[in-house]
C-alpha positions as CSV (number, residue, x, y, z in Angstrom):
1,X,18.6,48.6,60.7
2,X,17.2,46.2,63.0
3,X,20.1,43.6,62.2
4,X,23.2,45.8,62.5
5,X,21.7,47.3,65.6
6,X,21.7,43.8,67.4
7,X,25.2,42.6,65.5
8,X,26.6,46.0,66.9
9,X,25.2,45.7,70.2
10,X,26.5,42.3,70.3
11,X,30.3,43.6,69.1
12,X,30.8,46.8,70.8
13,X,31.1,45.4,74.4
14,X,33.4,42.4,73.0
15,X,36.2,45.3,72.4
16,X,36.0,46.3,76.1
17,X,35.5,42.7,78.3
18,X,39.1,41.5,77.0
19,X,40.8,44.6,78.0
20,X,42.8,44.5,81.3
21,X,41.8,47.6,83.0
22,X,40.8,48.3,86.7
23,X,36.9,47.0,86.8
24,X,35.2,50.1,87.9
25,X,36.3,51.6,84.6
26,X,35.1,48.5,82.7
27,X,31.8,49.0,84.5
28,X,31.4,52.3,83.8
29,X,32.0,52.4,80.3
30,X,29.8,49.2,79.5
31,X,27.5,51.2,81.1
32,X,26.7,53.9,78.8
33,X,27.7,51.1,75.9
34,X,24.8,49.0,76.9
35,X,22.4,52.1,77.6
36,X,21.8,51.6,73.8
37,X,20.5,54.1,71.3
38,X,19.5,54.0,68.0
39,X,23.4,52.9,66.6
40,X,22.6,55.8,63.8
41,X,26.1,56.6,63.0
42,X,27.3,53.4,62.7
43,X,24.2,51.6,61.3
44,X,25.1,54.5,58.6
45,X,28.7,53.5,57.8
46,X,27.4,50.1,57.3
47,X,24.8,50.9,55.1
48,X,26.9,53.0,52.8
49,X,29.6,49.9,52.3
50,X,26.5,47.6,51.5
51,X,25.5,50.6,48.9
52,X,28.9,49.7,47.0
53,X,28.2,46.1,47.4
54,X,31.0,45.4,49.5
55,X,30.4,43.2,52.8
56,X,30.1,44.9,56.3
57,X,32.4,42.4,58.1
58,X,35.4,44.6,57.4
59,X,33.9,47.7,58.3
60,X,32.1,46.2,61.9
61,X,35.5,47.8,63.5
62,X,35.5,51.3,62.8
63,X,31.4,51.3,63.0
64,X,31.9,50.2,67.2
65,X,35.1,52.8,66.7
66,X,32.5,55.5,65.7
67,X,30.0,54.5,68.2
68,X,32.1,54.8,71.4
69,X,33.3,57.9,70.3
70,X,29.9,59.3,70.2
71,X,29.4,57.4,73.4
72,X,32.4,59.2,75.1
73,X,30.7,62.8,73.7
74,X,27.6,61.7,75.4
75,X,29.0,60.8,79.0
76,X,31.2,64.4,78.5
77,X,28.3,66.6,77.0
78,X,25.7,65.2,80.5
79,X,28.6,66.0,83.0
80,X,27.4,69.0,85.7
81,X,30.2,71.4,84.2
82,X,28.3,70.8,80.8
83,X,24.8,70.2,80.1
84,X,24.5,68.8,83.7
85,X,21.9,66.3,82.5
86,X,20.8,63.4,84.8
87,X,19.1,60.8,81.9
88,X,20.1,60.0,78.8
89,X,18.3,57.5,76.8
90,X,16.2,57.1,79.3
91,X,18.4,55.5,82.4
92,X,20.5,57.8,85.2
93,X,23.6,59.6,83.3
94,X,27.0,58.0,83.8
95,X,28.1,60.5,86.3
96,X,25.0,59.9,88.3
97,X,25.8,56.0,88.7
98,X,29.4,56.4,88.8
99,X,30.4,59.6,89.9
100,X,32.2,62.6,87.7
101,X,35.5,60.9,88.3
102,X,34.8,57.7,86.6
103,X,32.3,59.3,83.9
104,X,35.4,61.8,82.9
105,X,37.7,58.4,82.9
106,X,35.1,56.4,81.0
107,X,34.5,59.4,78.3
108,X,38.6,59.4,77.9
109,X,39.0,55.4,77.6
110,X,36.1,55.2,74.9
111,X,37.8,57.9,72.9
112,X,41.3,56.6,72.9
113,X,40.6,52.9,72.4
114,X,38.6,53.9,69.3
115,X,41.7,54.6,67.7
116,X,42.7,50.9,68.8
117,X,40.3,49.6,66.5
118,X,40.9,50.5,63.4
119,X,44.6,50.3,64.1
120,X,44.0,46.5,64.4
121,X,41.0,46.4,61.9
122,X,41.9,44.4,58.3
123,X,41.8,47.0,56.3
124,X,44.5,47.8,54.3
125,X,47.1,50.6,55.8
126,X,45.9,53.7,53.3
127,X,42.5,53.1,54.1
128,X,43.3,52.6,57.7
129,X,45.5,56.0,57.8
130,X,43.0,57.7,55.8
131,X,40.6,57.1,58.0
132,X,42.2,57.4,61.4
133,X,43.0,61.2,59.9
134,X,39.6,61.8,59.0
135,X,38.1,60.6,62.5
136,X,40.7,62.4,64.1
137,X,39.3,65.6,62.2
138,X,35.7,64.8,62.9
139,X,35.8,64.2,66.6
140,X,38.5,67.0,67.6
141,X,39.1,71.0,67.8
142,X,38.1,71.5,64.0
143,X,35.1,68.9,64.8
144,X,32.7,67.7,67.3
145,X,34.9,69.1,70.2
146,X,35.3,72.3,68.8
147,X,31.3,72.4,67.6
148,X,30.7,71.7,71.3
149,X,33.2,74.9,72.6
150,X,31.6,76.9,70.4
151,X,27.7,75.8,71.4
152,X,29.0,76.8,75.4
153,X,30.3,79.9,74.3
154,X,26.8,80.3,72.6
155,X,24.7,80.4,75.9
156,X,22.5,82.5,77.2
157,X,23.9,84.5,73.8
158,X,21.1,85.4,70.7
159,X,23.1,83.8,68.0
160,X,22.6,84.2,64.3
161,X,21.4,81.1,61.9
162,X,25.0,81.0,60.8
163,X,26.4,80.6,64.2
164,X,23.8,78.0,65.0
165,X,24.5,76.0,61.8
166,X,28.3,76.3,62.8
167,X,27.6,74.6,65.8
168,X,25.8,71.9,64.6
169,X,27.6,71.2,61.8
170,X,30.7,70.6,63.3
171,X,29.5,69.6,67.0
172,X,26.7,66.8,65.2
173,X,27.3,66.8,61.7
174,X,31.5,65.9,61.5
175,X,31.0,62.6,62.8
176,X,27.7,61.9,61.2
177,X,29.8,62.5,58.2
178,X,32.4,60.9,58.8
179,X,30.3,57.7,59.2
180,X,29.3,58.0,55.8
181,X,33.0,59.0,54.2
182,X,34.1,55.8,56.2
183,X,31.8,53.7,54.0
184,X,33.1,55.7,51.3
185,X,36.2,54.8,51.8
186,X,35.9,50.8,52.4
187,X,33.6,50.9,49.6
188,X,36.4,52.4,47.5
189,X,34.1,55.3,45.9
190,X,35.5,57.3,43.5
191,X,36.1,61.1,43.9
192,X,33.2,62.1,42.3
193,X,31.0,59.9,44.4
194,X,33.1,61.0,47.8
195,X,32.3,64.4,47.0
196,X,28.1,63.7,46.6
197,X,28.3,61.3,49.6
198,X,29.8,64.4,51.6
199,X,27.4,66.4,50.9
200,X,25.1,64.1,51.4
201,X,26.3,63.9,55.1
202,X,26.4,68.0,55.3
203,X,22.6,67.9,54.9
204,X,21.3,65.2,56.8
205,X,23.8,66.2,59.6
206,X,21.6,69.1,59.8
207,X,18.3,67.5,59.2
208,X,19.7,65.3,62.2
209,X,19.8,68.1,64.4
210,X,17.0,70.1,63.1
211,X,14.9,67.2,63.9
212,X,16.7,67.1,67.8
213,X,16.2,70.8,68.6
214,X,12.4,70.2,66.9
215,X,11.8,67.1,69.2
216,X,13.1,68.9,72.2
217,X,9.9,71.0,72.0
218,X,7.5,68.6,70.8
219,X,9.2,65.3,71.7
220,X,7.7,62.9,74.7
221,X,10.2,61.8,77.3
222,X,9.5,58.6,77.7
223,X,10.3,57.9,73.3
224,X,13.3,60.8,73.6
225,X,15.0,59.3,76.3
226,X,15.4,62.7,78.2
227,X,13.2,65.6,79.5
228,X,11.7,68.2,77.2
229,X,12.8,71.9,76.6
230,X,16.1,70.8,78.4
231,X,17.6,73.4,75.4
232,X,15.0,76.0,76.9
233,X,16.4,75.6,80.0
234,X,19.4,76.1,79.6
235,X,19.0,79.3,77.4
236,X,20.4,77.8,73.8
237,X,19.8,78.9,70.5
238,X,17.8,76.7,68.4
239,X,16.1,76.7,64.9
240,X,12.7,76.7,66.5
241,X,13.2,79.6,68.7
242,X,15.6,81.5,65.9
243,X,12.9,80.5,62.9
244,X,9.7,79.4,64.7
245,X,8.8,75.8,64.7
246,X,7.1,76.1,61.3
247,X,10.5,77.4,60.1
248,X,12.5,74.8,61.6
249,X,10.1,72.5,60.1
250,X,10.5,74.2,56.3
251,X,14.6,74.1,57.2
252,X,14.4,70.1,57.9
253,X,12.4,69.6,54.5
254,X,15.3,71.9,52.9
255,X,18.0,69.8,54.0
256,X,16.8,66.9,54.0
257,X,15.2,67.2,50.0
258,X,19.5,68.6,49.4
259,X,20.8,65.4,50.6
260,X,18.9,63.3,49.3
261,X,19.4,64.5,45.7
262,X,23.2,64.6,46.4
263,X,22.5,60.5,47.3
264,X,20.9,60.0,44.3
265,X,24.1,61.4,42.0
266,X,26.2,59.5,43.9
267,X,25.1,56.9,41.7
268,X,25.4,53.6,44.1
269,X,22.7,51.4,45.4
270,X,21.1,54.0,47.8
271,X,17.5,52.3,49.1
272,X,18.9,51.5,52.8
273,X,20.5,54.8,52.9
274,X,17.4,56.7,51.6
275,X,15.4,54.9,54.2
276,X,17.8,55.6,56.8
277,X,18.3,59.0,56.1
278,X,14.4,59.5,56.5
279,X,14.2,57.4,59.6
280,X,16.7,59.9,61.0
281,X,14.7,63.2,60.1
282,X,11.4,61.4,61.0
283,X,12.4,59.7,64.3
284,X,10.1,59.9,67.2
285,X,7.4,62.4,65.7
């Protein structure tokens, strides 16, 4: 994980610095590119081409692709007319440093020269349509966006485990998915494995934010990267407060057992992956 977080850190600013673009939006969005993370979604993609024993050179593209998407949702979701959050990972939000103007901007530029990427990548042009369609999915109305609509509508609203899981699934778990399906998909799987290594994604995309809304009551700011009970604050639903933290706790283990059992029919060469997967449920406890 180590390695592919430094090769990505390393990559992911290279496909901004060469653009020609006015500098305060190159500023901006380096900004929240170099405010770092963990590089879980791509770091994920990689590891499920390596689990088909195909080489990650090829897929380094569409992993920074994925990665300033999520990016882009980050700089969106901390804006004042959202979560109105003022760190993230740690250091000032982007709309604290750069205003809401150029955060907005930043969010928009990260999105749309995602697409850029793989368009230019070396895939071939199935895989590269394929997967512009599935990202497409992931990250739009039927996806992340629409999982984050539907977790505003949710506010200051009792919701139902059903209407929580919606919004996770689709505001967290699409792209966390998709990550995987893209290694899929440059690792050629077959449709029998695609449809374990989906599932797979399903479950640990809730395990994933299981783990978050679990860490937002127990977590320490200064290994979270933000403050504490910022969900209690602003009056959303969680598993802790709809199951107790106990249940939240039994939910994660349920999950997280489900995926890892689909991993293990997918048949491929699944150790990083395992250990990934339990890095991501584990993380910060």
């Amino acid at each position: 994980m180590n390695e592919c977080k430094k090769r990505l850190d390393q990559e992911l600013p290279s496909y901004i610095n060469h653009l020609e673009m006015p500098e305060s939006l190159k500023e901006a969005m380096l900004y929240s590119i170099h405010a770092g993370g963990k590089r879980i979604r791509p770091i994920l993609m990689l590891a499920t081409v390596e689990a088909f024993g195909e080489s990650i050179d090829q897929a380094i593209p569409i992993a920074c692709a994925v990665e300033m998407i999520h990016t882009y949702s980050l700089i969106h979701d901390d804006l004042p007319a959202m979560d109105n959050d003022d760190l993230r990972r740690g250091k000032p939000t982007n709309h604290i440093v750069f205003g809401e103007a150029a955060a907005i901007l930043a969010g928009d530029a990260l999105l749309t020269q995602s697409f850029e990427l793989i368009a230019d990548s070396n895939l071939n042009s199935e895989q590269k349509v394929e997967l512009i369609k599935l990202l497409s999915h992931a990250a739009g109305p039927s996806g992340m966006v629409g999982g984050q609509m539907a977790d505003l509508d949710g506010e200051k609203q009792a919701l139902t485990l059903e209407q929580l899981e919606y919004i996770h699934h689709h505001k967290t778990g699409k792209l966390l998915m998709f990550s995987i399906m893209a290694g899929a998909i440059i690792g050629n799987a077959t449709p029998l494995q695609r449809e374990h290594l989906q599932a797979f994604g399903e479950h640990i995309g809730l395990s994933f934010q299981i783990s978050d809304d679990i860490l937002d009551v127990e977590g320490d700011e200064g290994k979270i990267g933000k403050q504490p009970g910022s969900d209690e604050n602003n009056e959303k639903s969680t598993y802790p407060k709809l199951l107790s933290l106990k249940g939240a706790k039994e939910k994660l283990k349920h999950h997280f057992d489900e995926g890892l059992s689909h991993l293990s029919a997918a048949n491929i060469k699944e150790n990083r992956l395992r250990s990934i997967a339990k890095f991501i449920v584990e993380r910060d406890h």
